[in-house]
N, CA, C and O atoms as a MOPAC input file, in Angstrom:
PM7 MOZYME 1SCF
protein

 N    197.62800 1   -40.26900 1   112.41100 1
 C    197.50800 1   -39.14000 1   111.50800 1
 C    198.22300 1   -39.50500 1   110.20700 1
 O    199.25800 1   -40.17100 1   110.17100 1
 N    197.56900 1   -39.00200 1   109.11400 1
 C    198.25500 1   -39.64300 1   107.63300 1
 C    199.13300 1   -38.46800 1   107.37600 1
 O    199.30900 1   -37.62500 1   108.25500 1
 N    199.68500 1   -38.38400 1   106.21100 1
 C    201.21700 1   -37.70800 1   105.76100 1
 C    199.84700 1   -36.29500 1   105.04800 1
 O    200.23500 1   -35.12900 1   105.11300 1
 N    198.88700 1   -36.46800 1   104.64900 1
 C    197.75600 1   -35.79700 1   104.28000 1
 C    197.30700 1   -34.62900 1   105.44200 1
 O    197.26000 1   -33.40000 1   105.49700 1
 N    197.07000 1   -35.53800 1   106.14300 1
 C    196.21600 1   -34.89700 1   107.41000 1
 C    197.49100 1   -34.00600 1   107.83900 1
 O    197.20000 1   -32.83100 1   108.06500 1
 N    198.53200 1   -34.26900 1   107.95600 1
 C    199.67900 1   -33.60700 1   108.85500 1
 C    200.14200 1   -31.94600 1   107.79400 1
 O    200.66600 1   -30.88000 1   108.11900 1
 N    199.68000 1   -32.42500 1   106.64500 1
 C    200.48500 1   -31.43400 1   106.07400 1
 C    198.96600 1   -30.24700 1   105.83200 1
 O    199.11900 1   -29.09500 1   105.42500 1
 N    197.90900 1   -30.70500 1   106.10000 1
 C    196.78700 1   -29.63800 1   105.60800 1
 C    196.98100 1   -28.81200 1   107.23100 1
 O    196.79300 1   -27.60000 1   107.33100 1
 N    197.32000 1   -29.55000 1   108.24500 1
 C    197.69200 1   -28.79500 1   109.23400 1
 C    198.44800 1   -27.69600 1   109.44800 1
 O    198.29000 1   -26.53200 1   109.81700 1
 N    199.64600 1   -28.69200 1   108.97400 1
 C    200.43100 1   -27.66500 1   108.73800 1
 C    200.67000 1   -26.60300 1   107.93400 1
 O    201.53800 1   -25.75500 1   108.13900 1
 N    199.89600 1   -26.63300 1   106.99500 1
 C    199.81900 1   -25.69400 1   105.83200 1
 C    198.74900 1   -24.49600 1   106.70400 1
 O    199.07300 1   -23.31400 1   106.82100 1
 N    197.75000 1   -24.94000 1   107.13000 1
 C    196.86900 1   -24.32000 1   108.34600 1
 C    197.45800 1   -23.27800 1   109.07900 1
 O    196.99900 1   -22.14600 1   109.23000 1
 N    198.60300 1   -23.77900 1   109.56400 1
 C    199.03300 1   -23.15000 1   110.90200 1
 C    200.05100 1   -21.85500 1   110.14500 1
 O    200.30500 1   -20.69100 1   110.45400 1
 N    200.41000 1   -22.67500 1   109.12400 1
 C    201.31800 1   -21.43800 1   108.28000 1
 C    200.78800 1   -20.20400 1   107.87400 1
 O    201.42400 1   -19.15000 1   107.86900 1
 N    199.45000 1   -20.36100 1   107.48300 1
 C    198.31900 1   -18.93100 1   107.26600 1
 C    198.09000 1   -18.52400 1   107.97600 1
 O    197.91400 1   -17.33100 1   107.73000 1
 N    197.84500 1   -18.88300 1   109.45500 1
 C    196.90800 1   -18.53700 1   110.51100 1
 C    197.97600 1   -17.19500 1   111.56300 1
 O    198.96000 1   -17.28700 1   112.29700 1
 N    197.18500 1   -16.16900 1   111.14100 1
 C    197.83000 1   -14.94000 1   111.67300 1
 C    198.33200 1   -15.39700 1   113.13200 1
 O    199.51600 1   -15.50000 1   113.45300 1
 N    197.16600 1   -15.66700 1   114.00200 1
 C    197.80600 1   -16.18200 1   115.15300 1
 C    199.09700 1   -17.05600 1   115.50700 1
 O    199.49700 1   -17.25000 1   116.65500 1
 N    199.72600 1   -17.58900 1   114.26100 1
 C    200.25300 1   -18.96300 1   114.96600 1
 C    201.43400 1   -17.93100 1   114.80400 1
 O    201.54800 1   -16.81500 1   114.29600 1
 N    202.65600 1   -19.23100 1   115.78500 1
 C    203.42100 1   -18.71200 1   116.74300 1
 C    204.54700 1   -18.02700 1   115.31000 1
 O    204.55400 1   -18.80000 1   114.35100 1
 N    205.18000 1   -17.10100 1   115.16500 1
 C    206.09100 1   -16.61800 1   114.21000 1
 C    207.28500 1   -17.82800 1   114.07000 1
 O    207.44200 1   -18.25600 1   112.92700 1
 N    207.85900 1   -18.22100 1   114.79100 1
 C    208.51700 1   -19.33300 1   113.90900 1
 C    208.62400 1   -20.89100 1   113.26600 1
 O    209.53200 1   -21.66500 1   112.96100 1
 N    206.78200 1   -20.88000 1   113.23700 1
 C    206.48900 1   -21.61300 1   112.79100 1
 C    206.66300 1   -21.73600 1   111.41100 1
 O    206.88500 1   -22.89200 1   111.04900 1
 N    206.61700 1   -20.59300 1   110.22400 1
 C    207.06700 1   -20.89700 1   109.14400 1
 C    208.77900 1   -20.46600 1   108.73200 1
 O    209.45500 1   -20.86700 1   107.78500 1
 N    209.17800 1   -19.40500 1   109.95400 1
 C    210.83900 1   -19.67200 1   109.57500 1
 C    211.91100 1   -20.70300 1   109.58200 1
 O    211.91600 1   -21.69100 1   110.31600 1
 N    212.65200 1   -20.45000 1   108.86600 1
 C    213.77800 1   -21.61900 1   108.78700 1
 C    215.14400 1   -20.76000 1   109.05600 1
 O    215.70300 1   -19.83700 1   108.46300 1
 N    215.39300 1   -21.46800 1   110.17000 1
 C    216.74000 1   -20.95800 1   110.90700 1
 C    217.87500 1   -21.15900 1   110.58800 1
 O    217.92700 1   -21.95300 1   109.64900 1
 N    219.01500 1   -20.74900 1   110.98800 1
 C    220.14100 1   -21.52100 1   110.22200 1
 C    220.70100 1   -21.14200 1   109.16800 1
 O    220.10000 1   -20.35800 1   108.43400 1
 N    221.95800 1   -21.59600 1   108.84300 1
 C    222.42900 1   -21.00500 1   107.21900 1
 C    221.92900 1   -22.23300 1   106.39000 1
 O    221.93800 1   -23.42600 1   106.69400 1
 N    221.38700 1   -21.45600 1   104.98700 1
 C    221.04300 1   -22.58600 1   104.43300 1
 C    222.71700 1   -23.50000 1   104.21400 1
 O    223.92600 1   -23.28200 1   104.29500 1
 N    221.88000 1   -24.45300 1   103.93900 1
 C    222.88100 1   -26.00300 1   103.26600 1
 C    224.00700 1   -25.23000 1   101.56200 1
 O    223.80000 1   -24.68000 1   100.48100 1
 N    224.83300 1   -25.58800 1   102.17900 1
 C    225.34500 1   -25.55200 1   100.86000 1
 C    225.33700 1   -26.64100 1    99.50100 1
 O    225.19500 1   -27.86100 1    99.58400 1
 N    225.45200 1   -26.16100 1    98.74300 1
 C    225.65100 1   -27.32400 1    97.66700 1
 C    226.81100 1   -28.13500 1    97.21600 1
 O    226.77900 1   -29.05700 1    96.40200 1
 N    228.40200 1   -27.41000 1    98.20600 1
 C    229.34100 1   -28.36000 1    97.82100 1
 C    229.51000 1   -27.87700 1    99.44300 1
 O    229.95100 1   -26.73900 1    99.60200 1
 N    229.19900 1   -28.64300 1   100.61000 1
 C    229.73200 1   -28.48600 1   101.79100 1
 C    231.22300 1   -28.60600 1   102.15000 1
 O    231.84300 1   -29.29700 1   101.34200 1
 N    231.93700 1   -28.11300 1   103.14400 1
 C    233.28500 1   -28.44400 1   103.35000 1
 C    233.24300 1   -29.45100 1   104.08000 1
 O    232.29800 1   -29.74200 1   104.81300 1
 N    234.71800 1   -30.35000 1   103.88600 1
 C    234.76900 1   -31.27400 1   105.06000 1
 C    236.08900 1   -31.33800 1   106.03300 1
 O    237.30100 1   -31.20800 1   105.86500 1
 N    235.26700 1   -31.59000 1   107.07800 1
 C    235.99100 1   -31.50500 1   108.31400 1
 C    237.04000 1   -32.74700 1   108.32700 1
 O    236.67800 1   -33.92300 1   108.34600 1
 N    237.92400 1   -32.46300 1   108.31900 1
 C    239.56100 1   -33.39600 1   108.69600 1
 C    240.21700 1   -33.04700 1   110.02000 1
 O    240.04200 1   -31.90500 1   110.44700 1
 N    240.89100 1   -33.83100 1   110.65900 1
 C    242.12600 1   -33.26300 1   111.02700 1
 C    243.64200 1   -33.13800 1   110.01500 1
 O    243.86000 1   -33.77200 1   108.98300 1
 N    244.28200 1   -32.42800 1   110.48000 1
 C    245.08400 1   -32.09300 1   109.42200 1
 C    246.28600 1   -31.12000 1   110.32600 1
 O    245.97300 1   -29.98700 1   110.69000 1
 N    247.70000 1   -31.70600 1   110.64200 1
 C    248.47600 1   -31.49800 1   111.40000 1
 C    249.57200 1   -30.44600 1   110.24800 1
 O    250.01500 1   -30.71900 1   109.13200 1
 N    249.71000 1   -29.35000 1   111.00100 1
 C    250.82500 1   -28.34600 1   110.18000 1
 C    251.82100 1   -27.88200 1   111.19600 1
 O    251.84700 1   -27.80800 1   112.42500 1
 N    252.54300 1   -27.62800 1   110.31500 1
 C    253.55500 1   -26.51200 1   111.76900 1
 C    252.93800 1   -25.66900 1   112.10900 1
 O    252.12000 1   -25.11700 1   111.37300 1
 N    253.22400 1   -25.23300 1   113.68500 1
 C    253.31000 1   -24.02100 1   114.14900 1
 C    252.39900 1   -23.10700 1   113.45300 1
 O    251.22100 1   -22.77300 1   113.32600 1
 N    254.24700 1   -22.77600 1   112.87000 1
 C    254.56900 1   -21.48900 1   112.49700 1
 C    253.77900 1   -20.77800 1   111.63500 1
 O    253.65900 1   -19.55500 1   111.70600 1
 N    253.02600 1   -21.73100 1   110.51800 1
 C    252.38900 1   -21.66800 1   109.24100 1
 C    250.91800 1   -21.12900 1   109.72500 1
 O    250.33600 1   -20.11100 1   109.35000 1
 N    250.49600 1   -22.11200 1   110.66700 1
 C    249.15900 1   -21.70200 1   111.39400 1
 C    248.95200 1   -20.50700 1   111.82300 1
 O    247.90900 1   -19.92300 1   111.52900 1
 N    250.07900 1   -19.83300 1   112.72900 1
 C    250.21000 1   -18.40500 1   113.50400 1
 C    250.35700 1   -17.41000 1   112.31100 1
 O    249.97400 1   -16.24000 1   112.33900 1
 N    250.97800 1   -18.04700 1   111.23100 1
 C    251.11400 1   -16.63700 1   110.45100 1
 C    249.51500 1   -16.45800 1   109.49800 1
 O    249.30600 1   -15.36900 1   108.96300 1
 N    248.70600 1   -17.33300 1   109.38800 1
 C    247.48500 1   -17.43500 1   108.84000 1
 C    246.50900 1   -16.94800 1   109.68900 1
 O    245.39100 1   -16.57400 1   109.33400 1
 N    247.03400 1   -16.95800 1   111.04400 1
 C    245.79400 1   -16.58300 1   112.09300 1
 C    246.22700 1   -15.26800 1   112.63200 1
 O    245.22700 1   -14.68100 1   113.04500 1
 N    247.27900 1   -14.58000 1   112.79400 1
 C    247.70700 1   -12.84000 1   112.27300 1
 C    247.00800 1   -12.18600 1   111.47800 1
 O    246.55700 1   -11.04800 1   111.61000 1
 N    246.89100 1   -13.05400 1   110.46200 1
 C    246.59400 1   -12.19100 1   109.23200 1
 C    245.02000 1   -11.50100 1   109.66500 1
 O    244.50200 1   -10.53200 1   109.11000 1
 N    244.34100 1   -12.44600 1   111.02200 1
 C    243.25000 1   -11.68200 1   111.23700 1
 C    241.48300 1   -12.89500 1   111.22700 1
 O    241.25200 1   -14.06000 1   111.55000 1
 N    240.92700 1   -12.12600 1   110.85300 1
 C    239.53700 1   -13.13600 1   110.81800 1
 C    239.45600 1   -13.60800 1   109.70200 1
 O    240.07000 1   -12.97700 1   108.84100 1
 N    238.89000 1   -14.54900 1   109.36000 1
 C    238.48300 1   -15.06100 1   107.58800 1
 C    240.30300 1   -16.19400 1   107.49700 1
 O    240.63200 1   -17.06500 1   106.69100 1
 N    240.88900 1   -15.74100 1   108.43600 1
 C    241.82800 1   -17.45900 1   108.29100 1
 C    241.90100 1   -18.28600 1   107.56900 1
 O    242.68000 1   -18.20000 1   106.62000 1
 N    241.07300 1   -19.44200 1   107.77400 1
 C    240.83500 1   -21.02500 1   107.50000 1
 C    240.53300 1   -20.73400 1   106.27200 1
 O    240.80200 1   -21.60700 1   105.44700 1
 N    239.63100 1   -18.92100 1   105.56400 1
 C    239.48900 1   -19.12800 1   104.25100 1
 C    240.06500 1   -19.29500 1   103.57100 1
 O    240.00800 1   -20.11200 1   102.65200 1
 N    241.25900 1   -18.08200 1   104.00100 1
 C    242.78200 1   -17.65300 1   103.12400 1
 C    243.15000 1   -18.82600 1   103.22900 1
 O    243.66200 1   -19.14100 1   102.15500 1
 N    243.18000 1   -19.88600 1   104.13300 1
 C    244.31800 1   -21.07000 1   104.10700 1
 C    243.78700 1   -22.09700 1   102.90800 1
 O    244.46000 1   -22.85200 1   102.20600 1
 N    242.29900 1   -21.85900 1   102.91400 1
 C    241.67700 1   -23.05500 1   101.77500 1
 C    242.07900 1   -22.28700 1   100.87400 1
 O    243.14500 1   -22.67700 1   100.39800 1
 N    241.68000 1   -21.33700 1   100.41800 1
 C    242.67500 1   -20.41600 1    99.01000 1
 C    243.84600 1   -20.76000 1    98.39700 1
 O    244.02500 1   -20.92700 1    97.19000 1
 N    244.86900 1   -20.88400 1    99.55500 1
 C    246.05700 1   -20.88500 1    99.77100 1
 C    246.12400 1   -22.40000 1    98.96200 1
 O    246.83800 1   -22.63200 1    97.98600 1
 N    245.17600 1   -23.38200 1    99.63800 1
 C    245.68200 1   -24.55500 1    99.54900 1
 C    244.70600 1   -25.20700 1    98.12000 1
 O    244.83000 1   -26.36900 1    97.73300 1
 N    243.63400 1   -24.06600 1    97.39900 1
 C    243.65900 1   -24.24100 1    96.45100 1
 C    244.09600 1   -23.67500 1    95.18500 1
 O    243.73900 1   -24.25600 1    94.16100 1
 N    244.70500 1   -22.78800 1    95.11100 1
 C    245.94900 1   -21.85000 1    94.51500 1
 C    247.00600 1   -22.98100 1    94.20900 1
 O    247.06000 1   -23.28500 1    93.01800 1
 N    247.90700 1   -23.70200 1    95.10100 1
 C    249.00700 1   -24.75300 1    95.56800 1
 C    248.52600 1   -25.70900 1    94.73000 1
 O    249.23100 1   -26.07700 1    93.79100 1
 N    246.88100 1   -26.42200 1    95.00000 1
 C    247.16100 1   -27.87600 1    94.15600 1
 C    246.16300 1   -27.45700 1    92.81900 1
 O    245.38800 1   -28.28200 1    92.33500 1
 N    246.31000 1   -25.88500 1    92.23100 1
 C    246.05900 1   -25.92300 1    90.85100 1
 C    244.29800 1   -26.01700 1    90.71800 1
 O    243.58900 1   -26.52500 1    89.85100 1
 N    244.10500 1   -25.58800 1    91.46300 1
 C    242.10000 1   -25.62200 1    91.22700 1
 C    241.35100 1   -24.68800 1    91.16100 1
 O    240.13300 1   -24.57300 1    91.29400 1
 N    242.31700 1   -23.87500 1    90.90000 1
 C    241.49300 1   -22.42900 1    90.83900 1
 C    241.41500 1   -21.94700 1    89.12600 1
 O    240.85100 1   -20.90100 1    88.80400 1

């Protein structure tokens, strides 16, 4: 099958009342445009527990926190 043939298909199946409903959704959160990145990254305790008190949304306040600190805001 050519890159042609695959996509008139698929373009097909996208109109076609019958076809299955998540055939044209896209799941997922979209992609961001500046993604975060995953580290490890060792703190005290104490610092952690008082960021994770504060409730849900955490890790945001802490990136806040930690861009407030090195001036990037």
């Amino acid at each position: 099958m050519t890159v042609e043939e695959d996509a008139a298909i698929t373009a097909a199946a996208r109109t076609d009342p019958d076809a299955q409903p998540n055939l044209a959704a896209k799941r997922g959160r979209p992609r961001s445009e500046q993604p975060k990145v995953a580290i490890l990254l060792r703190l005290d305790p104490d610092i952690v527990e008082s960021f994770k008190r504060s409730g849900a949304g955490w890790q945001t306040r802490m990136n806040a926190a930690l861009r407030k600190a090195a001036d990037l805001d």
